[in-house]
mmCIF file of the N, C-alpha and C atoms, coordinates in Angstrom:
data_MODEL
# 
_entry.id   MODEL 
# 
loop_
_atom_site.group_PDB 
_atom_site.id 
_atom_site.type_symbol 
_atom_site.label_atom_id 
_atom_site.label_alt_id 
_atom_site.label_comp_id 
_atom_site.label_asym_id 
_atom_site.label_entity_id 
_atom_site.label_seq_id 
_atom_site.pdbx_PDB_ins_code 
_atom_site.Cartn_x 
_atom_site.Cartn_y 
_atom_site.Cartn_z 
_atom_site.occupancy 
_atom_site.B_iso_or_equiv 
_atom_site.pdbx_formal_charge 
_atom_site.auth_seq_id 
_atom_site.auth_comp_id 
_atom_site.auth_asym_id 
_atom_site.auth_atom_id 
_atom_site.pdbx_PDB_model_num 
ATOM 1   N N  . UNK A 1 1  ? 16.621 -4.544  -41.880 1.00 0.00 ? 1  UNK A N  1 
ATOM 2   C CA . UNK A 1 1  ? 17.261 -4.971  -40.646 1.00 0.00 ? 1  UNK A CA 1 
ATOM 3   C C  . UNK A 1 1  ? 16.185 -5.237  -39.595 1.00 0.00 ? 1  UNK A C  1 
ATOM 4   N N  . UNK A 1 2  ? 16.351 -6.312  -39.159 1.00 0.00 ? 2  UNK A N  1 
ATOM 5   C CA . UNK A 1 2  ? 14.885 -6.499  -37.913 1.00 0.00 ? 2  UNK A CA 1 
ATOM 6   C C  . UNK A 1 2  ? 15.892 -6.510  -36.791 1.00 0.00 ? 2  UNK A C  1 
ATOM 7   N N  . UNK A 1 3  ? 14.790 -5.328  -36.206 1.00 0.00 ? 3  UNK A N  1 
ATOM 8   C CA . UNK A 1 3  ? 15.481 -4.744  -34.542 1.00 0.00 ? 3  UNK A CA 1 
ATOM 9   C C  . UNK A 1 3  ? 15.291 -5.806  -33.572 1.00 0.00 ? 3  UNK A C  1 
ATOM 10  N N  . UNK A 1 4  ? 15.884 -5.512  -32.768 1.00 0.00 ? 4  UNK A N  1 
ATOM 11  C CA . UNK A 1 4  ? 15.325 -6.400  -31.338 1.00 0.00 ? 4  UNK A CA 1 
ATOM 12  C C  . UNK A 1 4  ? 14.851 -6.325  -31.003 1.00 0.00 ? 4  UNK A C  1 
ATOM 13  N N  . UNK A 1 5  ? 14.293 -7.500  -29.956 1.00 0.00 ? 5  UNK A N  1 
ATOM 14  C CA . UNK A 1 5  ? 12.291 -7.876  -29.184 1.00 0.00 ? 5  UNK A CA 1 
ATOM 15  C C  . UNK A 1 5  ? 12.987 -6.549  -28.174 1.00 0.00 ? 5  UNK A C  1 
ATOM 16  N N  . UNK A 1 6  ? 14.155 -6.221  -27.241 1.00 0.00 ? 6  UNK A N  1 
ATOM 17  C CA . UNK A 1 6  ? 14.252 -5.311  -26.202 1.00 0.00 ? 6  UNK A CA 1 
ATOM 18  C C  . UNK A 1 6  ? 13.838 -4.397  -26.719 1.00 0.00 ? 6  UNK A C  1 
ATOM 19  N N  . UNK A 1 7  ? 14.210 -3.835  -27.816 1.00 0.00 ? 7  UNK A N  1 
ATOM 20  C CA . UNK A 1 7  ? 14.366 -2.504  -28.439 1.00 0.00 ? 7  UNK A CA 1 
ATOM 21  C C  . UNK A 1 7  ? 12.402 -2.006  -28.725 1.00 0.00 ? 7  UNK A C  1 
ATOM 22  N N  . UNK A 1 8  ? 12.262 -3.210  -29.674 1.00 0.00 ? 8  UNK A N  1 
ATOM 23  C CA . UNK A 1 8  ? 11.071 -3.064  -29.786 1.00 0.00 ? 8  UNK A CA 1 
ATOM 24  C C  . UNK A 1 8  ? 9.496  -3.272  -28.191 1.00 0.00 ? 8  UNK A C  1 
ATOM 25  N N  . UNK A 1 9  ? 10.030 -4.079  -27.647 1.00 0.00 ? 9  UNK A N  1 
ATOM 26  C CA . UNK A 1 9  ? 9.629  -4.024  -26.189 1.00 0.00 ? 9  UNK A CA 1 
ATOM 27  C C  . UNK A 1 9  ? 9.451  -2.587  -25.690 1.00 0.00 ? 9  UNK A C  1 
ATOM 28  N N  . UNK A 1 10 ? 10.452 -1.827  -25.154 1.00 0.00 ? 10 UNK A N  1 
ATOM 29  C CA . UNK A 1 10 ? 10.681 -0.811  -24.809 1.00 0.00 ? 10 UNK A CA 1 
ATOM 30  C C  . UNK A 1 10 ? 9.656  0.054   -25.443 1.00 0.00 ? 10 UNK A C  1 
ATOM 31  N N  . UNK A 1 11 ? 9.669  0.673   -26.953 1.00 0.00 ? 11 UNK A N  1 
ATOM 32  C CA . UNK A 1 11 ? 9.181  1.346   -27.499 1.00 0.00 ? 11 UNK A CA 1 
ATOM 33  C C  . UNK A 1 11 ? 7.303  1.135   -27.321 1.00 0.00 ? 11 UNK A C  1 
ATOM 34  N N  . UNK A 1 12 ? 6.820  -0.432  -27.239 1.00 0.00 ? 12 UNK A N  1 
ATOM 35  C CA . UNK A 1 12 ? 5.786  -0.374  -26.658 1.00 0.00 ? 12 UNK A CA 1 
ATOM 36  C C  . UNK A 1 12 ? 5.305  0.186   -25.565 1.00 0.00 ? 12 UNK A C  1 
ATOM 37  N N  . UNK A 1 13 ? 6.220  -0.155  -24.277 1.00 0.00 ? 13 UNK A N  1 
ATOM 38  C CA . UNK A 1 13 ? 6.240  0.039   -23.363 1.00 0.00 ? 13 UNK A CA 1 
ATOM 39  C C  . UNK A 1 13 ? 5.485  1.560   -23.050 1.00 0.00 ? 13 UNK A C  1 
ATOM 40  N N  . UNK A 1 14 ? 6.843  1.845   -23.688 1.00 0.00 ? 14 UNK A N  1 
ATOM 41  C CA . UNK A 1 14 ? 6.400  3.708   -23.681 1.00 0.00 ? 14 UNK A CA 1 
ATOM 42  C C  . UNK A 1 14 ? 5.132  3.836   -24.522 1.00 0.00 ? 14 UNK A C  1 
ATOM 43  N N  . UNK A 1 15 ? 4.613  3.390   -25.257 1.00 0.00 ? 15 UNK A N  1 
ATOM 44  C CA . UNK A 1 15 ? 3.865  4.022   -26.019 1.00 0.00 ? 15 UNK A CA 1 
ATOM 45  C C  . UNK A 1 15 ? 2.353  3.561   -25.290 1.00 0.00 ? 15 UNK A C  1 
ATOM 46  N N  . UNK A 1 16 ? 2.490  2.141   -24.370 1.00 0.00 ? 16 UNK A N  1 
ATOM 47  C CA . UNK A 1 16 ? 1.479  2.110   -23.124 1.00 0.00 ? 16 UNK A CA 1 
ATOM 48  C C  . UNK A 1 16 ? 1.310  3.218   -22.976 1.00 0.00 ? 16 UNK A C  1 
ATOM 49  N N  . UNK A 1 17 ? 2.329  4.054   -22.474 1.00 0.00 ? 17 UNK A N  1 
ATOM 50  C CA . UNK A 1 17 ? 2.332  4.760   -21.092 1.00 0.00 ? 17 UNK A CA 1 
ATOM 51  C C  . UNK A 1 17 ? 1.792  6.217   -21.285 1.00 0.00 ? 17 UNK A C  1 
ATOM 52  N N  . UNK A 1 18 ? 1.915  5.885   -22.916 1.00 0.00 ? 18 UNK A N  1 
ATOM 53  C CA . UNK A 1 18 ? 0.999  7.480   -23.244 1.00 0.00 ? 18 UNK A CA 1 
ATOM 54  C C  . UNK A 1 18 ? -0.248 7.005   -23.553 1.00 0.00 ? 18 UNK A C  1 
ATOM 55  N N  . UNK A 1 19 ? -0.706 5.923   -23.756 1.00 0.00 ? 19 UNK A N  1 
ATOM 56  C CA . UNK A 1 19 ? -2.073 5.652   -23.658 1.00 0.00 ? 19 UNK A CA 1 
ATOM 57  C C  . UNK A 1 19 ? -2.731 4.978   -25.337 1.00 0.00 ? 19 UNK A C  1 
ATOM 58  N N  . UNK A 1 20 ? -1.253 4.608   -25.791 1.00 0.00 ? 20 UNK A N  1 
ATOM 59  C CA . UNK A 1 20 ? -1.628 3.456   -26.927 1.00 0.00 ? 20 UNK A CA 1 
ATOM 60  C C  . UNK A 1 20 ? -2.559 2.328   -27.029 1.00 0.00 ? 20 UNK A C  1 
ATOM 61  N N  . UNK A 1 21 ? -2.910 1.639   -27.729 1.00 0.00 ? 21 UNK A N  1 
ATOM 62  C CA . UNK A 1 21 ? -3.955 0.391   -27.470 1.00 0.00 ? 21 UNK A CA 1 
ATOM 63  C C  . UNK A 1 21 ? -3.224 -0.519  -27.905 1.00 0.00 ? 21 UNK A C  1 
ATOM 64  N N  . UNK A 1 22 ? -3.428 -1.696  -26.772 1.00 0.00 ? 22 UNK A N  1 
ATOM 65  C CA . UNK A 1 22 ? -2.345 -2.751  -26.694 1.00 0.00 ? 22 UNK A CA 1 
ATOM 66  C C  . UNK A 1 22 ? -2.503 -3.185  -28.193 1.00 0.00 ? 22 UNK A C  1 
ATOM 67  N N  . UNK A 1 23 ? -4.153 -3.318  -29.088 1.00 0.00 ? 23 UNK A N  1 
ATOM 68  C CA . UNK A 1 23 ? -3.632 -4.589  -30.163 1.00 0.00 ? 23 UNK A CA 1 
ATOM 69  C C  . UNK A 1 23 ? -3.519 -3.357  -31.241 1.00 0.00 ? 23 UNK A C  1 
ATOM 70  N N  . UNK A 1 24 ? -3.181 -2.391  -31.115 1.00 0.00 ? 24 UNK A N  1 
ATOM 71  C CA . UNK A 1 24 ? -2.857 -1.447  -32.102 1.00 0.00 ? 24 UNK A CA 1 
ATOM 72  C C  . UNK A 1 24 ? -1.234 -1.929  -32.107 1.00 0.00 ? 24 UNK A C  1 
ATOM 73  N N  . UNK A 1 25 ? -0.592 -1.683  -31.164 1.00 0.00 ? 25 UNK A N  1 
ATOM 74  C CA . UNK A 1 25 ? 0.701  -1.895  -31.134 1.00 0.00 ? 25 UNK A CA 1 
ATOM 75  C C  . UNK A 1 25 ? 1.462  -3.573  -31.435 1.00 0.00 ? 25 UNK A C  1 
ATOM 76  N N  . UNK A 1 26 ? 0.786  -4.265  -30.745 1.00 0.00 ? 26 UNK A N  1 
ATOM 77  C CA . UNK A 1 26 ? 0.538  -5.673  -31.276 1.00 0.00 ? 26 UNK A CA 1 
ATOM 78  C C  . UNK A 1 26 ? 0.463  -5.766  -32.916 1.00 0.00 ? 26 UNK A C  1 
ATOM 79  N N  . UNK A 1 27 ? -0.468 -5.260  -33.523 1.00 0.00 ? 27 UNK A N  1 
ATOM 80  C CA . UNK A 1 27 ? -0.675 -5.000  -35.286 1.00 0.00 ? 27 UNK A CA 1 
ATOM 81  C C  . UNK A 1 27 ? 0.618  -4.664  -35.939 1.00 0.00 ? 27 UNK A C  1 
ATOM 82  N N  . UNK A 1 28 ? 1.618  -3.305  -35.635 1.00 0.00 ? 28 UNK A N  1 
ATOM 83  C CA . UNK A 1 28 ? 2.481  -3.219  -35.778 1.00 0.00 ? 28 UNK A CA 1 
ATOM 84  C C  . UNK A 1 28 ? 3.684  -4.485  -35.737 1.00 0.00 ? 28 UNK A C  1 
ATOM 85  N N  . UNK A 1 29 ? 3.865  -4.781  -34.780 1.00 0.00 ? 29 UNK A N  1 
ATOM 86  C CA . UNK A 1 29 ? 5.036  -5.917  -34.943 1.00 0.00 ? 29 UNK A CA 1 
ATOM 87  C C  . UNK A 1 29 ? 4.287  -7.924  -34.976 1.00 0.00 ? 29 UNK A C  1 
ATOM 88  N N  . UNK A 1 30 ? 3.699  -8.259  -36.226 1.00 0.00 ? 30 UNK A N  1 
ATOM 89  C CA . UNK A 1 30 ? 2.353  -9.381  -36.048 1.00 0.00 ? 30 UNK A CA 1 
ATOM 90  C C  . UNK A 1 30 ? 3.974  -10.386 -35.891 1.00 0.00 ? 30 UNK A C  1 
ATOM 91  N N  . UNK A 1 31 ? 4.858  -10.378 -36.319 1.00 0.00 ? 31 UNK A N  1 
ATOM 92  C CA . UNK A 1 31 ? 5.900  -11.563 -36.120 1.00 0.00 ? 31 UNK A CA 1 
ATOM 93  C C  . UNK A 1 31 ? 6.366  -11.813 -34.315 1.00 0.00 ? 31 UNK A C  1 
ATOM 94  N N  . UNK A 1 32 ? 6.108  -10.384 -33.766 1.00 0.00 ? 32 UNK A N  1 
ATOM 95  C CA . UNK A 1 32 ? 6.539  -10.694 -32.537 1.00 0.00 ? 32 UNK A CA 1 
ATOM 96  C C  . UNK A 1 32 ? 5.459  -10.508 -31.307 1.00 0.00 ? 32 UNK A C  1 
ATOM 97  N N  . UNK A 1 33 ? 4.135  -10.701 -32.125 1.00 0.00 ? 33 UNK A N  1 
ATOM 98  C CA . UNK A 1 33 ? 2.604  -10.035 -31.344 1.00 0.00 ? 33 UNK A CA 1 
ATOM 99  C C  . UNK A 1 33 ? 2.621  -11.395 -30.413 1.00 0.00 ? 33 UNK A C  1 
ATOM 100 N N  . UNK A 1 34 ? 3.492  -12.749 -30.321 1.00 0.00 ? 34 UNK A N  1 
ATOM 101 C CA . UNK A 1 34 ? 2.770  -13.949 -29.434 1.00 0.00 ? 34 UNK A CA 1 
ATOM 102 C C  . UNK A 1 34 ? 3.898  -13.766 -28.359 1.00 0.00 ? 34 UNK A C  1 
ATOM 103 N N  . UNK A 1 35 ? 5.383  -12.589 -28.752 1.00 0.00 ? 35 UNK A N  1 
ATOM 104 C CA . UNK A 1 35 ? 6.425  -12.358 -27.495 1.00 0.00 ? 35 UNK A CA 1 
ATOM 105 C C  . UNK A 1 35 ? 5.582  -11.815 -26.854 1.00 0.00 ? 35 UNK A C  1 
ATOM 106 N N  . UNK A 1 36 ? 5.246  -10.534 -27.256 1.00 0.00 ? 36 UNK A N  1 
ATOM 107 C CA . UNK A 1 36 ? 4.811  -9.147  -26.781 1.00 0.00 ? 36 UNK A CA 1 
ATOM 108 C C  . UNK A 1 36 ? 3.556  -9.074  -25.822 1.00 0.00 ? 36 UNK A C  1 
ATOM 109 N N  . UNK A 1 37 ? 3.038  -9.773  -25.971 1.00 0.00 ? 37 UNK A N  1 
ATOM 110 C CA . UNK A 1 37 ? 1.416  -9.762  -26.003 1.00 0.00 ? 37 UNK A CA 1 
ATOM 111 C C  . UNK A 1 37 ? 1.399  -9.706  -24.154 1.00 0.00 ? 37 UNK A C  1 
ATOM 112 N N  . UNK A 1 38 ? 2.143  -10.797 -23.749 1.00 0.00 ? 38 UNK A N  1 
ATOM 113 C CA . UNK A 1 38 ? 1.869  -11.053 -22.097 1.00 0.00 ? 38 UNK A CA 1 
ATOM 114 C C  . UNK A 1 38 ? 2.684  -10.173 -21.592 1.00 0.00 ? 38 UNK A C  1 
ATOM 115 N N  . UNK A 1 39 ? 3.875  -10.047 -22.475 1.00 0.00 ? 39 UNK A N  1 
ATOM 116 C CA . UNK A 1 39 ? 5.096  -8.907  -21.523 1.00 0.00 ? 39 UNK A CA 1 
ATOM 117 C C  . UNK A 1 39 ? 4.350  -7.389  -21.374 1.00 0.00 ? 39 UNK A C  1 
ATOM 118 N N  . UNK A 1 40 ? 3.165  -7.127  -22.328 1.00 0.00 ? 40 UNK A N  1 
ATOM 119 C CA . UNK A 1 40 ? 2.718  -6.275  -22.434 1.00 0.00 ? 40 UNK A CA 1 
ATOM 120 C C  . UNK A 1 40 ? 1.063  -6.211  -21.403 1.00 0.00 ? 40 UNK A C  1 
ATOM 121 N N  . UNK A 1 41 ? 0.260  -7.239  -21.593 1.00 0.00 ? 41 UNK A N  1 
ATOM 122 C CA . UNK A 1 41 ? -0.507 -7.452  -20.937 1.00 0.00 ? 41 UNK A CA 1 
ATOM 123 C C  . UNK A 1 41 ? 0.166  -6.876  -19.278 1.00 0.00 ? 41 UNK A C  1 
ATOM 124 N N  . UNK A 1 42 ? 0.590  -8.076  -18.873 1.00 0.00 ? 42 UNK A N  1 
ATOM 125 C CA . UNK A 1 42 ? 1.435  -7.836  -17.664 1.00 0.00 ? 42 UNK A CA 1 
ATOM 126 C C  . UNK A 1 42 ? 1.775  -6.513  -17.083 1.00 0.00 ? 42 UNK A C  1 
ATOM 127 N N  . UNK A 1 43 ? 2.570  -5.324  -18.204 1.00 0.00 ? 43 UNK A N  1 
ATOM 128 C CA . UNK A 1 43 ? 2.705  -4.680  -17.417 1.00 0.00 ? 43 UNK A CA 1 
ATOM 129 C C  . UNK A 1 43 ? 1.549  -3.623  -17.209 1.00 0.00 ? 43 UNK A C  1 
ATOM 130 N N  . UNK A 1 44 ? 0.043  -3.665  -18.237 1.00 0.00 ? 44 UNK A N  1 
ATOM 131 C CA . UNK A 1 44 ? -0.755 -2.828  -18.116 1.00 0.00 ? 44 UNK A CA 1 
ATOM 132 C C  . UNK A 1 44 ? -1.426 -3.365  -16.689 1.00 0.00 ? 44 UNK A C  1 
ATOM 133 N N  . UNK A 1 45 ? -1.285 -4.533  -16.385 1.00 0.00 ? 45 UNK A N  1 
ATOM 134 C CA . UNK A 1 45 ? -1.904 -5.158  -15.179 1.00 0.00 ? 45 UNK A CA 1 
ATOM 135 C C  . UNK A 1 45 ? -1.148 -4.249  -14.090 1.00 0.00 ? 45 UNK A C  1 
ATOM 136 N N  . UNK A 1 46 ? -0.029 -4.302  -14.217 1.00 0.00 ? 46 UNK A N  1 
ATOM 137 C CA . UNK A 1 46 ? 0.668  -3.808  -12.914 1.00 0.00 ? 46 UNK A CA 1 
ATOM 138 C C  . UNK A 1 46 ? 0.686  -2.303  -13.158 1.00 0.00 ? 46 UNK A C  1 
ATOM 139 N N  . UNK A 1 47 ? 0.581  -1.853  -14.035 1.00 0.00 ? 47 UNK A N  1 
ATOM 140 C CA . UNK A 1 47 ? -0.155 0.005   -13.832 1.00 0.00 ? 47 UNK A CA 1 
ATOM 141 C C  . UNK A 1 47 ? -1.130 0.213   -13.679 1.00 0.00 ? 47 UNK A C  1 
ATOM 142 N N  . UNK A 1 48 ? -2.485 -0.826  -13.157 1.00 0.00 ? 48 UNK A N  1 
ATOM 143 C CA . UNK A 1 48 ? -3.821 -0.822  -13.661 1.00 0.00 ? 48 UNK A CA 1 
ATOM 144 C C  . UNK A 1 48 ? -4.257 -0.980  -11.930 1.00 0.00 ? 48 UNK A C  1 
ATOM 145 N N  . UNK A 1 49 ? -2.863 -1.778  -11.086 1.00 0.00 ? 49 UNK A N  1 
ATOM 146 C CA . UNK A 1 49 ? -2.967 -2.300  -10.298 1.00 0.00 ? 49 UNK A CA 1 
ATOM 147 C C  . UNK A 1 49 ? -3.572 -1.306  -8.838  1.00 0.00 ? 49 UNK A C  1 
ATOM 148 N N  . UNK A 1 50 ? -4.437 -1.539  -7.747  1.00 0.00 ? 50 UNK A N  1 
ATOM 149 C CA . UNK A 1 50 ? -4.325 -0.315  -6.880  1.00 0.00 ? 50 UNK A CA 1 
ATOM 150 C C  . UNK A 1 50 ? -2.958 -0.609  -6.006  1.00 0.00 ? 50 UNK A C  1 
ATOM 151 N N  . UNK A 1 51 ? -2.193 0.620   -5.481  1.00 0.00 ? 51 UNK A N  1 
ATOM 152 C CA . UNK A 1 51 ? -0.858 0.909   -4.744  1.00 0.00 ? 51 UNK A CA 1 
ATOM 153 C C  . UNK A 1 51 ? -1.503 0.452   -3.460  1.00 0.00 ? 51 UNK A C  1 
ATOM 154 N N  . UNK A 1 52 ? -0.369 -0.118  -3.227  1.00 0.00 ? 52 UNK A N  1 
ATOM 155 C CA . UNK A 1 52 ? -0.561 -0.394  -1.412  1.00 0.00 ? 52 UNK A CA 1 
ATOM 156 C C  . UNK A 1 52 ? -0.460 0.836   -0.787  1.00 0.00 ? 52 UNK A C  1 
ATOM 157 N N  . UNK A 1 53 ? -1.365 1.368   0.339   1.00 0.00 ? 53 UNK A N  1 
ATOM 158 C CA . UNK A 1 53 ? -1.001 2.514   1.139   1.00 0.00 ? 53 UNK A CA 1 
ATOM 159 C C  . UNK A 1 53 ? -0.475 1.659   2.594   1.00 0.00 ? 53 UNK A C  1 
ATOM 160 N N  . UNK A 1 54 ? 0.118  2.605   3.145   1.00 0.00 ? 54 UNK A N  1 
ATOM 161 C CA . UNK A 1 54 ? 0.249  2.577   5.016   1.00 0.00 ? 54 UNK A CA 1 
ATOM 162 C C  . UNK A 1 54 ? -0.133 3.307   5.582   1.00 0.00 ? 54 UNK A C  1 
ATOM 163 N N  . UNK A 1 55 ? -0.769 2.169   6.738   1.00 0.00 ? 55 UNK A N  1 
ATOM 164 C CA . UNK A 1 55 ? -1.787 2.949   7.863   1.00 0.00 ? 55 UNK A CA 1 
ATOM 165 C C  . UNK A 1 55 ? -0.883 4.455   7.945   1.00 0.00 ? 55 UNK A C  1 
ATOM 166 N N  . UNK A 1 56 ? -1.646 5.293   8.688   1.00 0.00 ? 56 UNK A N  1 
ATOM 167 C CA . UNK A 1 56 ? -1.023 6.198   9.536   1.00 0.00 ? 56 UNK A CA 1 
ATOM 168 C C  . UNK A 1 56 ? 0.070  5.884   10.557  1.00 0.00 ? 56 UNK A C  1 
ATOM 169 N N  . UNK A 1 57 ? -0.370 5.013   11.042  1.00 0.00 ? 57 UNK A N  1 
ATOM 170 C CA . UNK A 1 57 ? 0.530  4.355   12.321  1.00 0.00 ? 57 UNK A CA 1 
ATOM 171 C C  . UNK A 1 57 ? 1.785  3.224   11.808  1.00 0.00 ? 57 UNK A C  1 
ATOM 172 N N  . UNK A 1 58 ? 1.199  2.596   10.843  1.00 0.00 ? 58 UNK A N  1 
ATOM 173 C CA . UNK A 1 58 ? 2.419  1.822   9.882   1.00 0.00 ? 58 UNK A CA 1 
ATOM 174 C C  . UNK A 1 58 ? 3.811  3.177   9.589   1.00 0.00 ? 58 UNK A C  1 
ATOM 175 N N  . UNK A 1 59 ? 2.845  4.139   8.771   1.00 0.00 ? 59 UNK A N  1 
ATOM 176 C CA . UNK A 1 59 ? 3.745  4.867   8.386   1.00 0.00 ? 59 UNK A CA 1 
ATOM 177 C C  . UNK A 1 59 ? 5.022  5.612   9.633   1.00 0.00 ? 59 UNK A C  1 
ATOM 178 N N  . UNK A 1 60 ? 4.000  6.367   10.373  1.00 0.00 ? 60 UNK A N  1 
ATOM 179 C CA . UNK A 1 60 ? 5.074  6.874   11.479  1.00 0.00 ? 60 UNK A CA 1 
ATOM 180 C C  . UNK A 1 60 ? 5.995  5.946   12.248  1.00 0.00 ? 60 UNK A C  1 
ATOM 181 N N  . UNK A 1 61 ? 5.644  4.623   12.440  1.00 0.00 ? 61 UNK A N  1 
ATOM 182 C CA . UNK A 1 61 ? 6.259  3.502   12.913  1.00 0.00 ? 61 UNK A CA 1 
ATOM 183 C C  . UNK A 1 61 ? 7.850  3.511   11.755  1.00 0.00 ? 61 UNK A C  1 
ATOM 184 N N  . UNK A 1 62 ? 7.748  3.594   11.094  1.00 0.00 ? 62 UNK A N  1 
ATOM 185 C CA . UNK A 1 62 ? 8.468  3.782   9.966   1.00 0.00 ? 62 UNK A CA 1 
ATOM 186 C C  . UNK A 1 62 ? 9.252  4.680   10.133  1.00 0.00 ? 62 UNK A C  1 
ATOM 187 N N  . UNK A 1 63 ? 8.617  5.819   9.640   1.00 0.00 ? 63 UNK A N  1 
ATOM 188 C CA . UNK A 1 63 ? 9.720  7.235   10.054  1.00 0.00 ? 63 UNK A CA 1 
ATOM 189 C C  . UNK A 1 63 ? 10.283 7.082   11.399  1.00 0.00 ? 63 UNK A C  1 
ATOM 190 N N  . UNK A 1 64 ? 9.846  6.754   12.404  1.00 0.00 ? 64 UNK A N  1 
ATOM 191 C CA . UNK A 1 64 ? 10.538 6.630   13.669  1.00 0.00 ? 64 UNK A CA 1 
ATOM 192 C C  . UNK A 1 64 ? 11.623 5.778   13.580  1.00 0.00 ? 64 UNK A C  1 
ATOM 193 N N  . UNK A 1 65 ? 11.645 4.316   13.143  1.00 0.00 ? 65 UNK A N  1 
ATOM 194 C CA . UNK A 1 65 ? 12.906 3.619   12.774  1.00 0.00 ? 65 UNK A CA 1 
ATOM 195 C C  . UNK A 1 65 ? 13.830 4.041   12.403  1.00 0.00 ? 65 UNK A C  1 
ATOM 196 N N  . UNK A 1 66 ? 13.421 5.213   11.068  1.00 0.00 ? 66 UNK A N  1 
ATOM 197 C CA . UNK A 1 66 ? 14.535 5.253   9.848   1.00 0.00 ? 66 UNK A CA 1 
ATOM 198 C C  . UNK A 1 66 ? 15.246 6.621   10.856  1.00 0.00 ? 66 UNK A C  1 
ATOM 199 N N  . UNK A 1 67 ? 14.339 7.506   11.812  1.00 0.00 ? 67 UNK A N  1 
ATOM 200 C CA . UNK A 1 67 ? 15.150 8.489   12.147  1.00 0.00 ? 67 UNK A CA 1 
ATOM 201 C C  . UNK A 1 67 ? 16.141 8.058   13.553  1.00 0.00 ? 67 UNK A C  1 
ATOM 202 N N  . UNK A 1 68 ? 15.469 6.888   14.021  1.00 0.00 ? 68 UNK A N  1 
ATOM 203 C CA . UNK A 1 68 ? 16.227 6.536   14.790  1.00 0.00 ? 68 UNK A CA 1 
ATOM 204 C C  . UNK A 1 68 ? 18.102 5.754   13.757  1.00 0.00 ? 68 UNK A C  1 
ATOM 205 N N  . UNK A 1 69 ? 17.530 5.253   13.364  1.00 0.00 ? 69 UNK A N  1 
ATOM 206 C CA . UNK A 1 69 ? 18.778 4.697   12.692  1.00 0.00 ? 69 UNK A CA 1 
ATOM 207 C C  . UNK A 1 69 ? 19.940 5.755   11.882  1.00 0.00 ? 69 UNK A C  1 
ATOM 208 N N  . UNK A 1 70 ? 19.366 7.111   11.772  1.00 0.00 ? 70 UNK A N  1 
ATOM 209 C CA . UNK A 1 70 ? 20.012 8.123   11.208  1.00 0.00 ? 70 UNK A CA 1 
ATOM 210 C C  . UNK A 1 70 ? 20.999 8.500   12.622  1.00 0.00 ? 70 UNK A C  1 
ATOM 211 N N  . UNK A 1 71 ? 20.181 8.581   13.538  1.00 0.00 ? 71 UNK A N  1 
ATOM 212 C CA . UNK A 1 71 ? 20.764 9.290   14.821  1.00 0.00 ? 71 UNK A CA 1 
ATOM 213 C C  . UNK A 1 71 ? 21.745 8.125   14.917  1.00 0.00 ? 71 UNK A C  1 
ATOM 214 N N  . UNK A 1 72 ? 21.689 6.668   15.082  1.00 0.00 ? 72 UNK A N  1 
ATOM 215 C CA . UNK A 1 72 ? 22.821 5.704   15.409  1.00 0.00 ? 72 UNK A CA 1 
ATOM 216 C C  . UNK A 1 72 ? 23.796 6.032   14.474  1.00 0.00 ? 72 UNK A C  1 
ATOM 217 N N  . UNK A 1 73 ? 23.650 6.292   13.384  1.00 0.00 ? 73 UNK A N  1 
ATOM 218 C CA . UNK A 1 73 ? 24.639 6.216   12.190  1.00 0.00 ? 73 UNK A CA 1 
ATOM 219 C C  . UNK A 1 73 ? 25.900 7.505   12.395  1.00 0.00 ? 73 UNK A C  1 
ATOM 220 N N  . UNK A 1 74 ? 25.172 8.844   12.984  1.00 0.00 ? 74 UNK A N  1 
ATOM 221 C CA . UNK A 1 74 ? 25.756 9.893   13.453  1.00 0.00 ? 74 UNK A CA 1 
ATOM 222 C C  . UNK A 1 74 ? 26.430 9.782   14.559  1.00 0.00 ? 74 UNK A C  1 
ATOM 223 N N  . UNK A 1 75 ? 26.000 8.670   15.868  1.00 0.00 ? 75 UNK A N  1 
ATOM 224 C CA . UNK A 1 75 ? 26.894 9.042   16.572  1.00 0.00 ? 75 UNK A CA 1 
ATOM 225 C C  . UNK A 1 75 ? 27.897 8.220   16.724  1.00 0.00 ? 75 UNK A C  1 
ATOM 226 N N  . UNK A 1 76 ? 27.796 7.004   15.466  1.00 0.00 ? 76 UNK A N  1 
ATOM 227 C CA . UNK A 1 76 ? 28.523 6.321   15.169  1.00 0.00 ? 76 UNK A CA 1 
ATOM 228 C C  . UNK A 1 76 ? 30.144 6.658   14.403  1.00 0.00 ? 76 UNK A C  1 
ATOM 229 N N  . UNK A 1 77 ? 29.855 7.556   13.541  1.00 0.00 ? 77 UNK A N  1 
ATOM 230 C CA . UNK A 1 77 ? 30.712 8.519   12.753  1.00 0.00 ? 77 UNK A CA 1 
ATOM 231 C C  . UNK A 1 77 ? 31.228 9.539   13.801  1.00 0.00 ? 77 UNK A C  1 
ATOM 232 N N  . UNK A 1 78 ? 30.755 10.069  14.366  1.00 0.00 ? 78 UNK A N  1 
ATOM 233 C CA . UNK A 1 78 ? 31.399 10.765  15.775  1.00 0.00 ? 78 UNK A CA 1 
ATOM 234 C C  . UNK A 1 78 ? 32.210 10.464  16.430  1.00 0.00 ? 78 UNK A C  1 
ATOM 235 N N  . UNK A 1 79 ? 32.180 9.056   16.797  1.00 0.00 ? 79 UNK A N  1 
ATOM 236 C CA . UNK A 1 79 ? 32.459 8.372   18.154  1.00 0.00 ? 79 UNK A CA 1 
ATOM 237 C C  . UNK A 1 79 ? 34.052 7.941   17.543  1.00 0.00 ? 79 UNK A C  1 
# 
């Protein structure tokens, strides 16, 4: 029975994520190594990637919004 590219996708996926080697896993499925290859590339790119941080001041700018908008929401439900 040949599984599906999702099914089999997935199972790469995870097996990235413990620290598999892409053409090890590629070797395993060679009929579906020309699907796999970029969906897989791709996502080691985007775990490989550095995270955006926020300033200090970005950030509190932030929390100040969201707590302001908590307080509207409360005295909205009040009122």
């Amino acid at each position: 029975m040949r599984r599906e590219f999702a099914d089999i996708l997935d199972e790469c996926l995870r097996e990235l994520n413990r620290g598999a080697d892409l053409e090890a896993l590629l070797r395993r499925y060679p009929d579906r190594a020309s699907e796999l290859r970029p969906l897989l590339e791709a996502a080691l790119a985007v775990r490989e990637a550095p995270r955006p941080r926020l300033s200090p001041r970005a950030n509190a700018a932030g929390r100040q919004r969201l707590m302001r908008a908590v307080a509207r929401k409360r005295r909205e439900r009040e009122a």
